[in-house]
mmCIF file as gemmi writes it, N, C-alpha and C atoms, coordinates in Angstrom:
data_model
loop_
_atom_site.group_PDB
_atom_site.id
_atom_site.type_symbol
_atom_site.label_atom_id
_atom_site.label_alt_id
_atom_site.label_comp_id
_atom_site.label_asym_id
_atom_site.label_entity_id
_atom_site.label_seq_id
_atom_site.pdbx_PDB_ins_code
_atom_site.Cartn_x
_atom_site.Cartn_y
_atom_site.Cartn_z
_atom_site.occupancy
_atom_site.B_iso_or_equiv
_atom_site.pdbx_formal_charge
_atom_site.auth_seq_id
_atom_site.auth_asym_id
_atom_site.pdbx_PDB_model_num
ATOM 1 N N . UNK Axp A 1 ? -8.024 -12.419 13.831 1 0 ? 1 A 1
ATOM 2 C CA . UNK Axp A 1 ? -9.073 -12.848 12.941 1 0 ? 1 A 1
ATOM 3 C C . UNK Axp A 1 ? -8.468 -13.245 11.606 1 0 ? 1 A 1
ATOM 4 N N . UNK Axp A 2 ? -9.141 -14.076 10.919 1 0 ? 2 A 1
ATOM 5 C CA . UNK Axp A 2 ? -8.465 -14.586 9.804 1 0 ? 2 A 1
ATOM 6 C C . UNK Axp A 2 ? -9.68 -14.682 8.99 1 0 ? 2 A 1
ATOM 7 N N . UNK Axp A 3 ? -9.492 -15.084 7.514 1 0 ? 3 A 1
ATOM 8 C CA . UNK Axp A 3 ? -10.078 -14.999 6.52 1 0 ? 3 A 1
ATOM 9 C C . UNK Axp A 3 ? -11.089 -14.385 6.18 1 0 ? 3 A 1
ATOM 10 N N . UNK Axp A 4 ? -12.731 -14.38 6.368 1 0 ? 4 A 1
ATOM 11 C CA . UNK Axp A 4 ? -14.013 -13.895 6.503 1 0 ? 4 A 1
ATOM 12 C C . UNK Axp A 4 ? -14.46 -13.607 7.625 1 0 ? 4 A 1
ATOM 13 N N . UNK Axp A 5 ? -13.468 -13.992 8.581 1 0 ? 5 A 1
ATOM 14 C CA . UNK Axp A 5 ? -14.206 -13.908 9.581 1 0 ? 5 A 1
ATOM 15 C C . UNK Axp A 5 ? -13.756 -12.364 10.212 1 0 ? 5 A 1
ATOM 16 N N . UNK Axp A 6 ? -12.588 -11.257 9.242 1 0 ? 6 A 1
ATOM 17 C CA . UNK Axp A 6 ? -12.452 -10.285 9.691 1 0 ? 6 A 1
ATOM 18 C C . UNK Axp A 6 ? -13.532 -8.933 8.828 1 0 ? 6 A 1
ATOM 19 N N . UNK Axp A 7 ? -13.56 -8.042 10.035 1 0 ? 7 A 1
ATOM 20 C CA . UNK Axp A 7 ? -13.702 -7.081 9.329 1 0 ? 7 A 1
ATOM 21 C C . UNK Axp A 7 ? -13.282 -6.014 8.382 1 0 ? 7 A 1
ATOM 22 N N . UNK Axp A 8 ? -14.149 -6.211 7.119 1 0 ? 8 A 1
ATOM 23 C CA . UNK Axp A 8 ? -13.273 -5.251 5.947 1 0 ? 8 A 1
ATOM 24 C C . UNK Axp A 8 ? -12.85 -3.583 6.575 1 0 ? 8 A 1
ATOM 25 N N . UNK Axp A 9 ? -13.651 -3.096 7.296 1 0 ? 9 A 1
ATOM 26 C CA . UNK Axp A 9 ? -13.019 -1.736 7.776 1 0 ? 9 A 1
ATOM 27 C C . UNK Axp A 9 ? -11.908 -1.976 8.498 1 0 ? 9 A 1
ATOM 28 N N . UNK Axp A 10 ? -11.459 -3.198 9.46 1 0 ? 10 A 1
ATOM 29 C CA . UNK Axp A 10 ? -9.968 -3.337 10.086 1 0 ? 10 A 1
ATOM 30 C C . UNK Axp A 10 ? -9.19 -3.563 9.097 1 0 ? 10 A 1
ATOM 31 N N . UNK Axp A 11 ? -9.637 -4.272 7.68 1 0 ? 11 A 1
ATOM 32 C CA . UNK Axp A 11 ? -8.198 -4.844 7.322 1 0 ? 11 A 1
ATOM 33 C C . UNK Axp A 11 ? -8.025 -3.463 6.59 1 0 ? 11 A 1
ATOM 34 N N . UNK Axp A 12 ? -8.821 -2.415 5.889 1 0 ? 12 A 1
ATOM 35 C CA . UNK Axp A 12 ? -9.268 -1.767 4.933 1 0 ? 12 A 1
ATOM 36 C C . UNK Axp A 12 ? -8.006 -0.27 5.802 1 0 ? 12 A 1
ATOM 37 N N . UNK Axp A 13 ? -8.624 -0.22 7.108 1 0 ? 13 A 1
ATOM 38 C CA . UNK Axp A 13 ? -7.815 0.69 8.099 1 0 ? 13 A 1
ATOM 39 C C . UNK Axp A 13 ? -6.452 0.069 8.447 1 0 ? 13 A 1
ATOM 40 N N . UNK Axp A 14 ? -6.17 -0.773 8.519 1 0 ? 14 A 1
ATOM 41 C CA . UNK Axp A 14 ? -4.622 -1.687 8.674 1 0 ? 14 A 1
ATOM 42 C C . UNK Axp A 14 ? -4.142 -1.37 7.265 1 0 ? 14 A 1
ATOM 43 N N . UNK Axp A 15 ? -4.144 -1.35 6.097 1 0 ? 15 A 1
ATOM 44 C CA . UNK Axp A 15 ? -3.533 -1.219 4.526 1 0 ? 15 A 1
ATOM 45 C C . UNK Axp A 15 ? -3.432 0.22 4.696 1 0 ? 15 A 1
ATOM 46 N N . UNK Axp A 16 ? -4.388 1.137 4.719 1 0 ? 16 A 1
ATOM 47 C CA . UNK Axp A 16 ? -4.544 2.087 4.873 1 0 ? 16 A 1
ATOM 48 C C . UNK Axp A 16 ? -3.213 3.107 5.361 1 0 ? 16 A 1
ATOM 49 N N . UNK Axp A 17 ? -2.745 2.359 7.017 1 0 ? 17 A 1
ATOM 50 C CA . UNK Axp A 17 ? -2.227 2.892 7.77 1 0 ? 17 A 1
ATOM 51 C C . UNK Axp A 17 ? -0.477 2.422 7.661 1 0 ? 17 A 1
ATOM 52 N N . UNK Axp A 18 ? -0.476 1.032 6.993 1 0 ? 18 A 1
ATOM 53 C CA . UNK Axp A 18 ? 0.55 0.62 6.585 1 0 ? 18 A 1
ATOM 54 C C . UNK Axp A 18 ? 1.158 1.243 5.068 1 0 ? 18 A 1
ATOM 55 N N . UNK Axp A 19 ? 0.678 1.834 4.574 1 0 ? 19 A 1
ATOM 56 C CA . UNK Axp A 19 ? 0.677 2.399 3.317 1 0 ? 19 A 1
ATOM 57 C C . UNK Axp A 19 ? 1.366 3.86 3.722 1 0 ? 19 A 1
ATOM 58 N N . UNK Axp A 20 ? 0.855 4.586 4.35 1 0 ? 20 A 1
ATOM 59 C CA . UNK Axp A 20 ? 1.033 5.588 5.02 1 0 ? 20 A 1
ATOM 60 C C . UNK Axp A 20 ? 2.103 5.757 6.035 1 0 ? 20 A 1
ATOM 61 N N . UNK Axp A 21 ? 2.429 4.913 6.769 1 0 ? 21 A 1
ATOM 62 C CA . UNK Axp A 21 ? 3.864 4.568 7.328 1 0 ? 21 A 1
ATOM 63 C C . UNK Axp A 21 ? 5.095 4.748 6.518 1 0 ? 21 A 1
ATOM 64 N N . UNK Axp A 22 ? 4.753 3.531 5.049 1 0 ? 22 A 1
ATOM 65 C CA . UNK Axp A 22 ? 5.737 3.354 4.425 1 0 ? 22 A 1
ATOM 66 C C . UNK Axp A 22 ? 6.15 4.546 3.867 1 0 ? 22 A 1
ATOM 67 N N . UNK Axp A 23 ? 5.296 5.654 3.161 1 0 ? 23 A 1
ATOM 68 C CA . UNK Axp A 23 ? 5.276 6.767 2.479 1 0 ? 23 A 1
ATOM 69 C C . UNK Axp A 23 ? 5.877 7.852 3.904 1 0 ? 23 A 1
ATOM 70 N N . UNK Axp A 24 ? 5.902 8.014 4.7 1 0 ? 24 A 1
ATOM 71 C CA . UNK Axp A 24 ? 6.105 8.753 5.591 1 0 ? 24 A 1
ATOM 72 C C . UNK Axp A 24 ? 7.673 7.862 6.165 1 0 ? 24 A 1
ATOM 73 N N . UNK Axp A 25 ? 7.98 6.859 6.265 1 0 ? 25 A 1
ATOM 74 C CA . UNK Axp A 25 ? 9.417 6.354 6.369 1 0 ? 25 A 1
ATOM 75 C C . UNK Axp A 25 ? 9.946 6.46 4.901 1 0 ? 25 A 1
ATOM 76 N N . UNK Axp A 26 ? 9.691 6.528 4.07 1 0 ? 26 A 1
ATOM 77 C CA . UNK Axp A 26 ? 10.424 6.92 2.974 1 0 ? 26 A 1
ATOM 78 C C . UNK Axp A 26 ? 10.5 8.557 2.309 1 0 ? 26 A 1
ATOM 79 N N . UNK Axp A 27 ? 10.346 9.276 2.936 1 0 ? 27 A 1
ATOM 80 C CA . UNK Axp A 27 ? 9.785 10.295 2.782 1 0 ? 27 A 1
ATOM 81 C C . UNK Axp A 27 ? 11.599 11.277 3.334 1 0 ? 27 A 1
ATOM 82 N N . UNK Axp A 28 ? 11.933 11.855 2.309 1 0 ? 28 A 1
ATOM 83 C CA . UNK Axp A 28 ? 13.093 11.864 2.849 1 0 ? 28 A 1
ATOM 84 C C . UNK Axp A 28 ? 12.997 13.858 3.797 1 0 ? 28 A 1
ATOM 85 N N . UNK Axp A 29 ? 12.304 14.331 3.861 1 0 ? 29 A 1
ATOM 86 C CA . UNK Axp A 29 ? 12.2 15.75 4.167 1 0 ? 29 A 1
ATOM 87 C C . UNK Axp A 29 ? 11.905 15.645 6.111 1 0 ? 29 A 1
ATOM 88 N N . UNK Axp A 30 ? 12.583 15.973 6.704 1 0 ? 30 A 1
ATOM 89 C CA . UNK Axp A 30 ? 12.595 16.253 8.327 1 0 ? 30 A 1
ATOM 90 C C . UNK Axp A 30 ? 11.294 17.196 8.692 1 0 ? 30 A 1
ATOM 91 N N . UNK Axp A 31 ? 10.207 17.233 9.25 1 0 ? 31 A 1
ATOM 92 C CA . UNK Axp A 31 ? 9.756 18.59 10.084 1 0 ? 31 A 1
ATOM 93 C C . UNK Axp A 31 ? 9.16 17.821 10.759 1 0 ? 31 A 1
ATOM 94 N N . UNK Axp A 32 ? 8.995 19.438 11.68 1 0 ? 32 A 1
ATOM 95 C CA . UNK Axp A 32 ? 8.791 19.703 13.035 1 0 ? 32 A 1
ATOM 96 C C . UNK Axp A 32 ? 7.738 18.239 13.639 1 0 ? 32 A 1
ATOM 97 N N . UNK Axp A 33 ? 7.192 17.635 13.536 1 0 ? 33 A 1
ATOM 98 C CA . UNK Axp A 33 ? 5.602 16.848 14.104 1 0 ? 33 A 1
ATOM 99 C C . UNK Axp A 33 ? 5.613 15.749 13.287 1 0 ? 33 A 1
ATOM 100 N N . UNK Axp A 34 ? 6.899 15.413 12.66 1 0 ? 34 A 1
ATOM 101 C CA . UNK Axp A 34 ? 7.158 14.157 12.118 1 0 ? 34 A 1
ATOM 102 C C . UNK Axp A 34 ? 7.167 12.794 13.315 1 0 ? 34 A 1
ATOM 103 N N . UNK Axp A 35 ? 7.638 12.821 14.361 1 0 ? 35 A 1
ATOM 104 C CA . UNK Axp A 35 ? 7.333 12.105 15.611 1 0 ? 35 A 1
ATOM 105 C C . UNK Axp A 35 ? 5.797 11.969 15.517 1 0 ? 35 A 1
ATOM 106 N N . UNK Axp A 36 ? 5.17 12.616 15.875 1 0 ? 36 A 1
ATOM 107 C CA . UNK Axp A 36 ? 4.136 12.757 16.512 1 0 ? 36 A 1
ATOM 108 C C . UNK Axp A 36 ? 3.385 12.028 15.42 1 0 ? 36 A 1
ATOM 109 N N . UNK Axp A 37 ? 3.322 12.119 14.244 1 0 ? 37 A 1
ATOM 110 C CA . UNK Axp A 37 ? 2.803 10.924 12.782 1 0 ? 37 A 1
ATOM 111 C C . UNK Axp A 37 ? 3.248 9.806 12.894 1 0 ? 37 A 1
ATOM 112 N N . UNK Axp A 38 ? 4.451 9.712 13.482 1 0 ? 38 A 1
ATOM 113 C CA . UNK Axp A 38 ? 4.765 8.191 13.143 1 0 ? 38 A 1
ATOM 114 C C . UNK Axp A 38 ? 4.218 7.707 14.494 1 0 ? 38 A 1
ATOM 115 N N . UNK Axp A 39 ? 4.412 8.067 15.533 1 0 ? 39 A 1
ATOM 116 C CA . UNK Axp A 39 ? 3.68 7.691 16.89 1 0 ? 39 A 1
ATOM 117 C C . UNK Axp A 39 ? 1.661 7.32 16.682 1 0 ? 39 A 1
ATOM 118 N N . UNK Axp A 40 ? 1.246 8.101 16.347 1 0 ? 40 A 1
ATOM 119 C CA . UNK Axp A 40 ? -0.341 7.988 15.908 1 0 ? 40 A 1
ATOM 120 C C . UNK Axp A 40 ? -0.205 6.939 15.081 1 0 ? 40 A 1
ATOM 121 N N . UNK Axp A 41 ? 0.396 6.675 14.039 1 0 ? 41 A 1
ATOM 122 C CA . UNK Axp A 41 ? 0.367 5.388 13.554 1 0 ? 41 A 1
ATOM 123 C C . UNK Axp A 41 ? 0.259 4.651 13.253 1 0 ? 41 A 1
ATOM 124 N N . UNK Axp A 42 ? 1.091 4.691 14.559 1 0 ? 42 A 1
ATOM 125 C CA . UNK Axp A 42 ? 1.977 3.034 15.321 1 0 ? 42 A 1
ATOM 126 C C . UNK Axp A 42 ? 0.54 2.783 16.246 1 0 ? 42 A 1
ATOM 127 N N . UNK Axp A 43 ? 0.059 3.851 16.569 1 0 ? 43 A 1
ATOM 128 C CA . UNK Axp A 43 ? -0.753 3.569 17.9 1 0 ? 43 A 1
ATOM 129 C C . UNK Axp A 43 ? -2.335 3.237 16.817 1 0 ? 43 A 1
ATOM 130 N N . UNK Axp A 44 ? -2.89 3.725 15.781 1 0 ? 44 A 1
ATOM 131 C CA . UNK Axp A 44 ? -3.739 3.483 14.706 1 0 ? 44 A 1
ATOM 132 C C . UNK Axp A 44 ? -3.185 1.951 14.122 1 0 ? 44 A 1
ATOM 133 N N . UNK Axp A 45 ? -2.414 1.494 13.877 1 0 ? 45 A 1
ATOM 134 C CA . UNK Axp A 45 ? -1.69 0.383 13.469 1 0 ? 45 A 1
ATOM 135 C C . UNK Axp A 45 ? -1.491 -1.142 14.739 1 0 ? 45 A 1
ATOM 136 N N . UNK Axp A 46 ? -1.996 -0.666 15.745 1 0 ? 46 A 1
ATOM 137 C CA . UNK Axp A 46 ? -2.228 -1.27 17.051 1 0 ? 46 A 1
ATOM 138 C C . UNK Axp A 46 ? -3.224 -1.411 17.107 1 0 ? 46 A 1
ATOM 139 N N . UNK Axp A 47 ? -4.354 -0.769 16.917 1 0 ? 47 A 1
ATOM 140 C CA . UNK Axp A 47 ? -5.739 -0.619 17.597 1 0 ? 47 A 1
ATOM 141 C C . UNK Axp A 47 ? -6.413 -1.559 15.839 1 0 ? 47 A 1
ATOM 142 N N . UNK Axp A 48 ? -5.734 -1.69 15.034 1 0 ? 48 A 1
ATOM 143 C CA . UNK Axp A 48 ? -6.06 -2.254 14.087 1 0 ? 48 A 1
ATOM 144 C C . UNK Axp A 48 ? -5.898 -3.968 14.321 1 0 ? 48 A 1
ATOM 145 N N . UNK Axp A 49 ? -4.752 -3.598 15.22 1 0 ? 49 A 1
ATOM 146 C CA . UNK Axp A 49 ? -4.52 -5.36 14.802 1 0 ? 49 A 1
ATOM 147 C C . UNK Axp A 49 ? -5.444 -6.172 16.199 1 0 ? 49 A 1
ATOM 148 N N . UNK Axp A 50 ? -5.786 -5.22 16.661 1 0 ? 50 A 1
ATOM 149 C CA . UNK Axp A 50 ? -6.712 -5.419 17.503 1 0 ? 50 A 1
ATOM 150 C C . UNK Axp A 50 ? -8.295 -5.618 17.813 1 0 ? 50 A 1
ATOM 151 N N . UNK Axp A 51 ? -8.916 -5.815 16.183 1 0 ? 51 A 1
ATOM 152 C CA . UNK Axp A 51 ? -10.035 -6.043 16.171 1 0 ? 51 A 1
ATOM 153 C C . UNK Axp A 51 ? -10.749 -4.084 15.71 1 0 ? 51 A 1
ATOM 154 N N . UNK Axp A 52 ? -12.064 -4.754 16.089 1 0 ? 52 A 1
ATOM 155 C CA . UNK Axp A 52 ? -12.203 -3.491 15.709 1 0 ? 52 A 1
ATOM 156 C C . UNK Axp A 52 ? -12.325 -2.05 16.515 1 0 ? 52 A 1
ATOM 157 N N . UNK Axp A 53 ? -11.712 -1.08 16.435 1 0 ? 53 A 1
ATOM 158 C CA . UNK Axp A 53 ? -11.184 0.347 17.571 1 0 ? 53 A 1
ATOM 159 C C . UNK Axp A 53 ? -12.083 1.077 17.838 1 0 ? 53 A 1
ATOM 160 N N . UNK Axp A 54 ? -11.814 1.89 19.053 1 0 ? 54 A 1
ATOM 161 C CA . UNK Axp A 54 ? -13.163 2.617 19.32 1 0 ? 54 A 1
ATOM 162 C C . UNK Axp A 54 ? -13.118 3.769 18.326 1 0 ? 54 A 1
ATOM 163 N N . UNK Axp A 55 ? -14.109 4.356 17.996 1 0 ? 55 A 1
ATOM 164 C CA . UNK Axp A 55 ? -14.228 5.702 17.228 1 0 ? 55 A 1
ATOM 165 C C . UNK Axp A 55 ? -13.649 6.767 17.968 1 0 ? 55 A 1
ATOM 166 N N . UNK Axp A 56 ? -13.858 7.268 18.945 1 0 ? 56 A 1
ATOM 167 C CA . UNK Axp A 56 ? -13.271 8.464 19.369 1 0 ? 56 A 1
ATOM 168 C C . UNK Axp A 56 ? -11.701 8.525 19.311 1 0 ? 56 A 1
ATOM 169 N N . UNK Axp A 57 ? -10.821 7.525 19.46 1 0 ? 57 A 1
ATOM 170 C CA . UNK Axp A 57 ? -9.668 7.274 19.828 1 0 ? 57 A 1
ATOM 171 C C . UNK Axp A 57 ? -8.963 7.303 18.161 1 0 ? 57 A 1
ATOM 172 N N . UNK Axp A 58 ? -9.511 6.235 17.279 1 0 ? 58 A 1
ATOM 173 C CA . UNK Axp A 58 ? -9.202 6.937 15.507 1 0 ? 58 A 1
ATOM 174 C C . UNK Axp A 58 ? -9.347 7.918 15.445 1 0 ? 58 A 1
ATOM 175 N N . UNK Axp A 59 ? -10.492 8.639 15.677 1 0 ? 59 A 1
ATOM 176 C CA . UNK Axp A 59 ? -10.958 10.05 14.695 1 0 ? 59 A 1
ATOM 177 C C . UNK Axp A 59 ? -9.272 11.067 15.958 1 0 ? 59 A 1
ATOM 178 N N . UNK Axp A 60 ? -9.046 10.438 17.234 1 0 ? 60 A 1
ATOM 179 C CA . UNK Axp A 60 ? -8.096 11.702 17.852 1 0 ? 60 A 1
ATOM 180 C C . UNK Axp A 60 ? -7.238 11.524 16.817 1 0 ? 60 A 1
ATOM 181 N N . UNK Axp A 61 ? -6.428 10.413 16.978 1 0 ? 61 A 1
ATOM 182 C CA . UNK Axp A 61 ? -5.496 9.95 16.3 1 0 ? 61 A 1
ATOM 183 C C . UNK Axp A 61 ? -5.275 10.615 14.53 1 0 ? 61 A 1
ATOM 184 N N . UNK Axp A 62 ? -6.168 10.373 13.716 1 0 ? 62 A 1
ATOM 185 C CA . UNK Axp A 62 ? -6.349 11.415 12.847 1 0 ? 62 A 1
ATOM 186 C C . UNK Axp A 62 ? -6.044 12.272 12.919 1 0 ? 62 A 1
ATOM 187 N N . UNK Axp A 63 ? -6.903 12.901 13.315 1 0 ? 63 A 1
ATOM 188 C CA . UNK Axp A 63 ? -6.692 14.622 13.98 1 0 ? 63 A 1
ATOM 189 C C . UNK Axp A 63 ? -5.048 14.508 14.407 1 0 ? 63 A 1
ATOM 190 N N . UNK Axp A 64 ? -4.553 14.265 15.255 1 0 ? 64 A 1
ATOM 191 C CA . UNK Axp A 64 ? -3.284 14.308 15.045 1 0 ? 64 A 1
ATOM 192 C C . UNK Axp A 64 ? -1.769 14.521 14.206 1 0 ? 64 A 1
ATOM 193 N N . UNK Axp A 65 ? -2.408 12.837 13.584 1 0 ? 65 A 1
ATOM 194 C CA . UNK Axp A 65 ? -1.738 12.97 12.326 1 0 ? 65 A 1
ATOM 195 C C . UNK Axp A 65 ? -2.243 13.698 10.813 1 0 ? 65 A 1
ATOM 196 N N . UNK Axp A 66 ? -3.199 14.134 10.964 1 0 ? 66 A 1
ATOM 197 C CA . UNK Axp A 66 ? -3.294 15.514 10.073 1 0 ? 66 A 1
ATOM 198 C C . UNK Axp A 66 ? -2.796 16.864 10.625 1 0 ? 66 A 1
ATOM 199 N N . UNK Axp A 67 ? -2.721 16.975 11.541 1 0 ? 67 A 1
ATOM 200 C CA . UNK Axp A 67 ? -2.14 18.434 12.386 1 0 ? 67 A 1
ATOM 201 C C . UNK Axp A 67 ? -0.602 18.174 11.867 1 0 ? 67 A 1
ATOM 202 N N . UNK Axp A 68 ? 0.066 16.947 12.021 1 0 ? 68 A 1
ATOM 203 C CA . UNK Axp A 68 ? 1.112 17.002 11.741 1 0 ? 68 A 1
ATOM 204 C C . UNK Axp A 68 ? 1.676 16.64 10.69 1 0 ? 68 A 1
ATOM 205 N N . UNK Axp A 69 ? 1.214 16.088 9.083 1 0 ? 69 A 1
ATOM 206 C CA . UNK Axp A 69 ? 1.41 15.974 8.37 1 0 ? 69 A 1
ATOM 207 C C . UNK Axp A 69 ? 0.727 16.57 6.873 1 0 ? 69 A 1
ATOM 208 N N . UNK Axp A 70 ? -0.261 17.423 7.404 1 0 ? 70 A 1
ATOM 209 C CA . UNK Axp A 70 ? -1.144 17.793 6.25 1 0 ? 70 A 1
ATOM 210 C C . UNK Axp A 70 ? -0.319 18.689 5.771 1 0 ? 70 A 1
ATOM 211 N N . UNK Axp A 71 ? 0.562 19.512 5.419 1 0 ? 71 A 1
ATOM 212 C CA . UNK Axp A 71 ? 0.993 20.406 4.732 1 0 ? 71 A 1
ATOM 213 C C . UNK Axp A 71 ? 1.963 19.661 3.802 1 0 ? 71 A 1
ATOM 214 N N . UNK Axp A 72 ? 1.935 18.461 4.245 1 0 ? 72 A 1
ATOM 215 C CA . UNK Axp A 72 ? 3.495 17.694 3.444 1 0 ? 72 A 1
ATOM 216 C C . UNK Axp A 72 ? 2.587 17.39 2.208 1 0 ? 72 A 1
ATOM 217 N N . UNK Axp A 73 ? 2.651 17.618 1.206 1 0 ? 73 A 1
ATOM 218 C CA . UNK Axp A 73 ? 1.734 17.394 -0.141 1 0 ? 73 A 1
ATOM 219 C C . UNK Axp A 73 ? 2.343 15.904 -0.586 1 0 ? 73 A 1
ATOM 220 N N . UNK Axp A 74 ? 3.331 15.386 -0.448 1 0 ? 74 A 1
ATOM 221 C CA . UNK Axp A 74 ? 3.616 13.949 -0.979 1 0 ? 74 A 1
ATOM 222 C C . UNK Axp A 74 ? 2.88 13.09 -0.153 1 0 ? 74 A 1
ATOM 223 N N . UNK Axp A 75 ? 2.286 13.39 1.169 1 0 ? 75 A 1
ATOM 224 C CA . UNK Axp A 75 ? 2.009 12.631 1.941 1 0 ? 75 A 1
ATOM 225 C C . UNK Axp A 75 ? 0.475 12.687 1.895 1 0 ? 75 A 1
ATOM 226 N N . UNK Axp A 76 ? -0.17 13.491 1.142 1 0 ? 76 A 1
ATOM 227 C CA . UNK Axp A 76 ? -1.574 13.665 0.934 1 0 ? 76 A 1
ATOM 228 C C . UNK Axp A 76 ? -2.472 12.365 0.261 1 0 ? 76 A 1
ATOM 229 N N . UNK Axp A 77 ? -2.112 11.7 -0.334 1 0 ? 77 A 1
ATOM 230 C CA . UNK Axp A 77 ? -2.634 10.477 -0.888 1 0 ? 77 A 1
ATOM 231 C C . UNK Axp A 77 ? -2.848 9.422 0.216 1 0 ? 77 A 1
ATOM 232 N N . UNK Axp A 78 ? -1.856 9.29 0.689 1 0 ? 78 A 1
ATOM 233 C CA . UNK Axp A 78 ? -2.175 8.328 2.219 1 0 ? 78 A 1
ATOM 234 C C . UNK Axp A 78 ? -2.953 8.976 3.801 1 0 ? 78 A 1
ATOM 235 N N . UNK Axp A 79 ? -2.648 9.986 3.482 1 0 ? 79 A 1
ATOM 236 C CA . UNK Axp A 79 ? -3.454 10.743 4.47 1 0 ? 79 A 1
ATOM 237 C C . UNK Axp A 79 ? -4.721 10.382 4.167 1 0 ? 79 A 1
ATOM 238 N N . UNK Axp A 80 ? -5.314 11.042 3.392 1 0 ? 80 A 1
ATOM 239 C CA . UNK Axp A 80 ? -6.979 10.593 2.674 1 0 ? 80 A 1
ATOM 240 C C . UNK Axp A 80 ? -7.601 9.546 2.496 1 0 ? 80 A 1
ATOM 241 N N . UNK Axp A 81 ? -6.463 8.275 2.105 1 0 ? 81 A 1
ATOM 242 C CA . UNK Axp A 81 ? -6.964 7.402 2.545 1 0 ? 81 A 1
ATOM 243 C C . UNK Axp A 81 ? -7.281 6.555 3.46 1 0 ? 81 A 1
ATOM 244 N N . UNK Axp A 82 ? -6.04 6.954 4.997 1 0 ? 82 A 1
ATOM 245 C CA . UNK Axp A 82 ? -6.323 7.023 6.287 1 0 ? 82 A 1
ATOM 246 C C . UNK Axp A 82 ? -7.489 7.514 6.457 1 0 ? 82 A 1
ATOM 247 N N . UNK Axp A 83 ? -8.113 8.561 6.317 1 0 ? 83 A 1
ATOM 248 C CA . UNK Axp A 83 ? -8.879 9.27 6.792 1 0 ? 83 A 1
ATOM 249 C C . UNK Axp A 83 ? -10.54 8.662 6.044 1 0 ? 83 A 1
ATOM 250 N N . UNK Axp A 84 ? -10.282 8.008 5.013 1 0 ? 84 A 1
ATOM 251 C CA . UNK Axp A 84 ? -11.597 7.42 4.332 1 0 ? 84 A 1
ATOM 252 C C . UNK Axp A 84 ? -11.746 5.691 5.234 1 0 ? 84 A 1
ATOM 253 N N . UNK Axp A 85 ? -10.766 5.469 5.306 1 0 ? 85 A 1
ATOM 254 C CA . UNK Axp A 85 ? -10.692 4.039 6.443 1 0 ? 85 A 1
ATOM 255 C C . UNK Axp A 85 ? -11.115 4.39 7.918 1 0 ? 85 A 1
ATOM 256 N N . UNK Axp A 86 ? -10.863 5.637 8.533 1 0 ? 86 A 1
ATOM 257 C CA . UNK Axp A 86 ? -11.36 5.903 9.684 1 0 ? 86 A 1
ATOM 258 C C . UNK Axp A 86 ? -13 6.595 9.709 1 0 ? 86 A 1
ATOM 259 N N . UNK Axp A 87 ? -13.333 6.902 8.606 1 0 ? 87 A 1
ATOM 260 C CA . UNK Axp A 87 ? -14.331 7.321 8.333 1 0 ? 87 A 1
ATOM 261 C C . UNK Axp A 87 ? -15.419 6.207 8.11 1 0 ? 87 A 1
ATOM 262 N N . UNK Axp A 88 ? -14.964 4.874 7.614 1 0 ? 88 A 1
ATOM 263 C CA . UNK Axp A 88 ? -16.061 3.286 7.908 1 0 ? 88 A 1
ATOM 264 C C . UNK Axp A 88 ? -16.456 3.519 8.996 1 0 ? 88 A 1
ATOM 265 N N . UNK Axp A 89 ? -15.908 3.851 9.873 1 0 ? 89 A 1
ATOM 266 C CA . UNK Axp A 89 ? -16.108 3.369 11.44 1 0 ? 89 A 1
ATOM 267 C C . UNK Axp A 89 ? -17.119 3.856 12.262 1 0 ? 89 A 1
ATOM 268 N N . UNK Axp A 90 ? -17.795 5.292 11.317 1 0 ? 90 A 1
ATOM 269 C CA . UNK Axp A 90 ? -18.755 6.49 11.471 1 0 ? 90 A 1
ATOM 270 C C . UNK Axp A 90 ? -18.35 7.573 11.334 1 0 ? 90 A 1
ATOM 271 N N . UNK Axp A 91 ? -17.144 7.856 11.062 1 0 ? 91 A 1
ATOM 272 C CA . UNK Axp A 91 ? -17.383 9.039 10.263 1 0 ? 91 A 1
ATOM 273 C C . UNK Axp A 91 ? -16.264 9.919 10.979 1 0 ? 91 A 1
ATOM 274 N N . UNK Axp A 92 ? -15.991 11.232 10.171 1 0 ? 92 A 1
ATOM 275 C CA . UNK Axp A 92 ? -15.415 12.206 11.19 1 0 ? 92 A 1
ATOM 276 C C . UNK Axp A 92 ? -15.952 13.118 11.613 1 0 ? 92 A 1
ATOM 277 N N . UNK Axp A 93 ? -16.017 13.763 12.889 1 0 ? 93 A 1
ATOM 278 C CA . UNK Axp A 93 ? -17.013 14.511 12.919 1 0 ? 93 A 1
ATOM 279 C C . UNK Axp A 93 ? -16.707 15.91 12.289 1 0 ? 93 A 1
ATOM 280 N N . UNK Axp A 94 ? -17.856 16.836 12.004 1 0 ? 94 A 1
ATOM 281 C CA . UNK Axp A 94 ? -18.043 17.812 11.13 1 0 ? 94 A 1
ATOM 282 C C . UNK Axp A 94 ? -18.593 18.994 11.633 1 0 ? 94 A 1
ATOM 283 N N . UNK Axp A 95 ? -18.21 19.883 10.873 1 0 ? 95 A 1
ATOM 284 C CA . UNK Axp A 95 ? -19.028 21.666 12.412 1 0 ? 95 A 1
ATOM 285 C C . UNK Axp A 95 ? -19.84 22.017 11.402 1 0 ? 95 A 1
């Protein structure tokens, strides 16, 4: 899709997730579930360039990459805003 004719939550979730890559490849500290973030992604970063993604499959993906990166505090700014881009889409769910 190109110009107007895309949706602001794909491109909004594509910046989002590319932002968050970069901060997490520059990120010089090793742990454990660092794979497993950059894999979700790659695979969030796919489903982007792909129009627009199903909800259940973001919100896993999330969930994921918060299991495996939420304690890293440098990485908290892109996390959130991952998580406010997957949240256009309807939301995350809540208990």
């Amino acid at each position: 899709m190109t110009g107007s004719d895309e949706d602001p939550r794909v491109a909004g979730l594509r910046t989002a997730v590319s932002r968050l890559r970069r901060a997490l490849a520059a990120h010089p500290a090793e742990f454990p579930d660092r794979a497993i973030a950059e894999d979700e992604l790659a695979a969030l970063a796919a489903m982007a360039a792909h129009g627009a993604p199903e909800i259940p499959l973001l919100q896993g993906s999330l969930l994921l990459i918060a299991g495996s990166i939420g304690s890293v505090s440098a990485l908290a700014r892109g996390l959130s805003e991952v998580r406010a881009a997957v949240d256009l889409f309807g939301g995350s769910p809540r208990a």
